[in-house]
C-alpha positions, 0 to 999 in steps of 0.5 A: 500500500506504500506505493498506492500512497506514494501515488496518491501523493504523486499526482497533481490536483489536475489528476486528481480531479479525474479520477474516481478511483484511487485504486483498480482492482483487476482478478480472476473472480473465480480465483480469488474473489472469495479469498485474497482479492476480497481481503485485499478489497477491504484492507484498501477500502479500511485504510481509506483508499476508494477501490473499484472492483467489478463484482461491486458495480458491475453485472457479468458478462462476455464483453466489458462494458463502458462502465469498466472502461471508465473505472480504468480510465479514472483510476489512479492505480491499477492492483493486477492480481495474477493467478494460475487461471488468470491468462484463461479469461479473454474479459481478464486479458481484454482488462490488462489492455486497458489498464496499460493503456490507460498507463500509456496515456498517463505517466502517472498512472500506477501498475502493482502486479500481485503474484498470488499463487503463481511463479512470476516466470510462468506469466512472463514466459507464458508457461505452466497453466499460462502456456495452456490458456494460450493455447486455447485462446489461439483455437478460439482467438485472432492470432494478432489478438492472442499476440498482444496479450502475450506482449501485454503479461510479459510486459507487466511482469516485469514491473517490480511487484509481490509475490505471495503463496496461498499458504495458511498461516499457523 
């Protein structure tokens, strides 16, 4: 959270005007919406921070809505949480390219990638679980499409992030 605040603190009273959100929250709801993402949701909202997650302000869906877009689009800093299904979500990858281009336009713009349960090597050299999502994507997908995704997990891969096991604590 250090590094939300060192945004927050960052971004100029013209940013701030634009943006809804001090924080984006993109997961893999059928991975970690129960467990981690919804700890991590109300530590963020408990210390403060206005937290945008879909599952709150948003319906299910194949395609994502405006509204999404808009959340993105007026969010300070964006939480990636990466886990071992999250590359099998075209809505999660569609997601990821929205928030680094939200990140292009904007230097000030904040990507925290979260490993939960994943080795960070497997997202950016696209194995493991990852390999296999892509491997359907490219029966299903435009190859181009399945391309940028590749480009897009590697590229935010390499931002400096957490790492963190599903263990229990004992």
């Amino acid at each position: 959270m250090a590094l939300v605040r060192a945004a927050e603190r960052t971004s100029s009273s013209n940013t701030s005007r634009y943006c809804r959100y001090h924080v984006f929250l993109s997961f893999r709801g059928e991975d970690t919406r129960k467990t981690f993402t919804d700890h991590l949701y109300t530590a963020l909202v408990n210390a403060g921070f206005h937290t945008f997650r879909d599952d709150d302000e948003l319906e299910r869906g194949e395609h994502i809505k405006p509204e999404l877009q808009k959340a993105i689009k007026h969010s300070r800093t964006s939480v990636i949480v990466f886990s071992k299904d999250y590359a099998s979500s075209t809505w999660c990858l569609d997601e990821l390219m929205m928030i680094l281009e939200r990140k292009r336009r904007s230097a000030d713009h904040v990507i925290l990638p979260v490993f939960y349960d994943v080795d960070p090597s497997h997202v950016r050299k696209q194995t493991g679980n990852i390999a296999k999502a892509f491997a359907r994507h490219q029966k299903t997908q435009p190859l181009k499409k399945v391309e940028v995704w590749r480009e897009a997990l590697a590229e935010v891969a390499d931002l400096a992030a957490m790492v963190l096991q599903n263990q229990a604590l004992g």
